[in-house]
N, C-alpha and C positions, 0 to 999 in steps of 0.2 A: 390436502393442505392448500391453502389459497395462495393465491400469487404472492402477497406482499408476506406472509409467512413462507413460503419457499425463499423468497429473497429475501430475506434476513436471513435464514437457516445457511443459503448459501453465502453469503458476507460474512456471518459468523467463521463461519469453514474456512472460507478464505483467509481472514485477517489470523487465524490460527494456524494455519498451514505455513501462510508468508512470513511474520514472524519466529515460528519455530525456527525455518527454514533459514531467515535469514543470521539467527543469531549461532547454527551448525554451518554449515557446506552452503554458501549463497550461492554458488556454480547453479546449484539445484532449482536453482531460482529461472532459471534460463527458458524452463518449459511455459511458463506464465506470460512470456512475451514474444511480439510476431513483427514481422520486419518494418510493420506500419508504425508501434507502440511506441509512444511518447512518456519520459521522463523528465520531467522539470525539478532540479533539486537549487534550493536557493533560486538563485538566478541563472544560473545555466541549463538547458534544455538538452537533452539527447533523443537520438531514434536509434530503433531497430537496435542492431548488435555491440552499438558503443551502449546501452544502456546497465549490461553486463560489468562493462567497464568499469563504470561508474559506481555500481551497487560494491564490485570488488574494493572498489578504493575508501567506500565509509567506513569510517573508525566502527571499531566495537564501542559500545556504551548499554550500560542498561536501562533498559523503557520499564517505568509502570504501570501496569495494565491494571491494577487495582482502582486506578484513580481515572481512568480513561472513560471518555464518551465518544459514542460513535452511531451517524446517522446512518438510514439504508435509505434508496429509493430507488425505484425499478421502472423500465421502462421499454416498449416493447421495441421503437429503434437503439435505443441509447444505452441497451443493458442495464445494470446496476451500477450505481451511486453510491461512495461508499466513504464518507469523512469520519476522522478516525482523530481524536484530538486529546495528548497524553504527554508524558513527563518524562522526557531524558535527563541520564547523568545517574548521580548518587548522590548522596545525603550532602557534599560539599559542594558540588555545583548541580542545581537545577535547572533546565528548562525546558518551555513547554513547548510543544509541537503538534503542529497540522499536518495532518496526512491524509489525502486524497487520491482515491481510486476511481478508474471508471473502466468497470468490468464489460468488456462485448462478449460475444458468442461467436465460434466460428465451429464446424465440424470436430474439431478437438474438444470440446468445452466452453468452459470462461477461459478467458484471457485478458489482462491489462493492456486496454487499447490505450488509456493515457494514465498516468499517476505524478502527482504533486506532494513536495516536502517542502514544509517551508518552518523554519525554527521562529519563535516569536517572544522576543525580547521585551522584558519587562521596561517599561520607560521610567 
């Protein structure tokens, strides 16, 4: 398998894994992040162990993954790249969302060294 097919293969896994993950047990979500890892949700930023926090405190909502696109891009300091662009809510209130990951490597695996959520309002 080549590089940029291993890395999608692995994005794919990943964005399957995190999502399963976080719409069950997001505790579980804990192993994907290291005391460096950055979360920007809206405009607030967290690190390390508040990031936990934070995932605990999103609302449930349902994403559509039907309608979703999602870029990869790989790189041998910067790990994988991983924008993920999809459709919260239900059929009464829509909207769309940005999700960005940037996956590093450290002896455990991948890991989310930063990730970005940003909701984006129709004007």
């Amino acid at each position: 398998m080549s590089q940029p097919d291993a890395s999608r293969a692995i994005a794919e896994q990943f964005l399957q894994h995190y999502y399963t993950t976080f719409e069950g047990d997001r505790s579980a979500l804990a192993s994907l992040y290291r005391n460096q890892s950055k979360l920007t949700y809206e405009d607030k930023t967290f690190k390390g162990a508040d990031i936990m926090g934070q995932i605990g405190a999103m609302p449930a909502a349902k994403r559509e993954f039907a309608s979703f696109m999602s870029q990869y891009t790989d790189d041998k300091d910067s790990g994988i790249l991983i924008m993920l662009h999809g459709l919260l809510g239900d059929e009464g209130l829509r909207m769309n969302f940005i999700h960005t990951f940037n996956l590093s490597q450290d002896e455990g695996g991948y890991f989310v060294n930063n990730e970005m959520f940003q909701l984006v309002f129709n004007a």
